[in-house]
N, C-alpha and C positions, 0 to 999 in steps of 0.2 A: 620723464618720470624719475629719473636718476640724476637730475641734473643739479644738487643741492646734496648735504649730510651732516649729519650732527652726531657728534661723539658726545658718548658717556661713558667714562673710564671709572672705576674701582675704585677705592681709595683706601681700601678694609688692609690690615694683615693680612698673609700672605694664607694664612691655615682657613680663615675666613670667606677665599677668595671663592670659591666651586658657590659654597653655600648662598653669598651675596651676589652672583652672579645668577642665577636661580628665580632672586627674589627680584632682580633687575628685569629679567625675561620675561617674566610672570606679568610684571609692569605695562612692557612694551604688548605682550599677547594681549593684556587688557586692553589698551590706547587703537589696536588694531581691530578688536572685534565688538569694541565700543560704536564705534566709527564705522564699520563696516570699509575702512579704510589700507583698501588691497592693493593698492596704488605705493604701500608703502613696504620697501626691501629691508631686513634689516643683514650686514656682515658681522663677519668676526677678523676685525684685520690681522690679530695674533693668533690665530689658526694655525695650531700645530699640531702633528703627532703625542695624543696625551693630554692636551690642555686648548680649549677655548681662548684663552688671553682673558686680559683684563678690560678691554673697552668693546662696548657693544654699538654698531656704526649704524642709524637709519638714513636710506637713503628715500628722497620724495621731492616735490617740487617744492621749493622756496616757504609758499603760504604753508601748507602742509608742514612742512616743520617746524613753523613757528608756532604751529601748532600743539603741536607735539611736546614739545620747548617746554609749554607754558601748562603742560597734564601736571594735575595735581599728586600722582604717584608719585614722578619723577621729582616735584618740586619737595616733598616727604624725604627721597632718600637725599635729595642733596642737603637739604638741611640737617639731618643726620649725620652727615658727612658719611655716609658711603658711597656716594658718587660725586664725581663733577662735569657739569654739564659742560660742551664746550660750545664755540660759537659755530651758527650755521654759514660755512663757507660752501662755493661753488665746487663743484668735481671736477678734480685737472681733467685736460682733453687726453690723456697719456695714458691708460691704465691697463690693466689685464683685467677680463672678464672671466667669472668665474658663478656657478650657483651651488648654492649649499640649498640644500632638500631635506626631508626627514623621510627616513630610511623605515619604512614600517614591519620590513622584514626580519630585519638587527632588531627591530624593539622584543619583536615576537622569539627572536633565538636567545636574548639573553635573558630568558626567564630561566629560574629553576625546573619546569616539569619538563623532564625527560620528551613526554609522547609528543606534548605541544611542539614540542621543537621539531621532534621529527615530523608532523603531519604539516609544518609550518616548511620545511624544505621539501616535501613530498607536493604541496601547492605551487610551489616556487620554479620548481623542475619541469611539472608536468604544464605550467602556462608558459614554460620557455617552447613549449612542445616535444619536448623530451621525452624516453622512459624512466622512470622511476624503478630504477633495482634495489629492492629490500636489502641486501647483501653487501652492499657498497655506501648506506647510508651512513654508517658511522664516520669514514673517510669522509665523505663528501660532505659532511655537518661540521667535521672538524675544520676541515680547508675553508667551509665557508666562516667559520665562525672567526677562523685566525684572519680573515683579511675584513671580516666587521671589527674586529680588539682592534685594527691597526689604521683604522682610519674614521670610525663613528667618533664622535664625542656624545655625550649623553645630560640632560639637564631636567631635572625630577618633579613632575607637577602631580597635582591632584586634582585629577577632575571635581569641577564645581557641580557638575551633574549628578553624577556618581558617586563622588566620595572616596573614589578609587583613586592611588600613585600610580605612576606610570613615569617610563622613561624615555622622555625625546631625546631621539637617535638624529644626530644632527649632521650630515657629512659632507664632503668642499669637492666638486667635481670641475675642472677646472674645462673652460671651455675655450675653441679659435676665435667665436664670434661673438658680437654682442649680441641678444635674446631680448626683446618688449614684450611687455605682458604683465600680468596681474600676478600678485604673491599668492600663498595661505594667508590661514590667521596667523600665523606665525610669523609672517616675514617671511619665508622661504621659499624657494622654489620648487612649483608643484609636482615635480619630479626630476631625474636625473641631467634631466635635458632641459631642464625649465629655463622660467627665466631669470637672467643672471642679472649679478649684481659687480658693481666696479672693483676691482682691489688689487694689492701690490703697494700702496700708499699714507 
């Protein structure tokens, strides 16, 4: 499933970069839920503390991306020059496996309303099987919220349904083994343990 990838790297200013990458995502989430095409992973090879990088990686089997390749989204921004497509090469046999997920808890904390957040860790806690002490939520909202800031990244869509922004919460959980299995529409993995995609490369 993973056995192919094709890079499309940025090409915008650097001030440009969050925003164009956004419009890049947007792309891929379409090419994927167009397709019903779950077979296909997408990485962030410059995955950092802070920032996404610049090139967004689909991983899928050969045909599959030449597929992809040849989506008329992607063929729009390249002519634009905000991206360039690269060529679909094989995946060394070498890599670290890792899956990045969308974190829907982080979406839910970094909203403005105070109460939401609280009844949004008050869920979080209580399906850990925990109790929930009223008195301790502030700490325990703060801790949790300093170690979402220090490892979510976030990329801004609008539901096509609703008409509502919203902010995927995107984050890189690094794993010992490799993981088969179906992505989201996203490209990502269906949770923290999902399944992974190749990187290091």
């Amino acid at each position: 499933m993973t056995s192919h990838y094709l890079d499309c790297r940025l090409t915008v200013t650097a001030e440009d970069t969050h925003f164009m990458f956004a419009r890049l995502y947007k792309v891929a989430h379409g090419i994927i839920g167009k397709n019903s095409a779950l077979n296909i992973g997408l990485s962030f090879p410059e995955y950092d503390e802070g920032r996404l990088g610049e090139i967004l990686r689909f991983f899928a089997d050969e045909k599959t991306l030449i597929s992809v390749r040849q989506n008329e989204g992607l063929a729009v921004l390249q002519d634009c020059e905000i991206i360039r497509l690269g060529d679909i090469k094989k995946t060394p046999e070498t890599y670290q496996s890792v899956c990045f997920y969308r974190n829907r808890l982080s979406e839910r904390l970094s909203t403005k309303n105070q109460s939401k957040r609280y009844k949004s860790l008050k869920q979080h806690i209580e399906k850990k099987g925990e109790v929930f002490n009223g008195e301790d939520k502030p700490l325990r909202l703060e801790r949790l919220q300093q170690q979402i800031n220090n490892n979510a990244q976030y990329i801004q869509f609008t539901s096509h349904s609703t008409g509502f922004n919203y902010s995927l919460s995107i984050i890189k959980s690094n794993s010992k083994e490799n993981r088969n299995g179906l992505y989201n529409s996203y490209g990502l993995g269906k949770k923290a343990n999902g399944t992974t995609v190749p990187f290091g490369f």
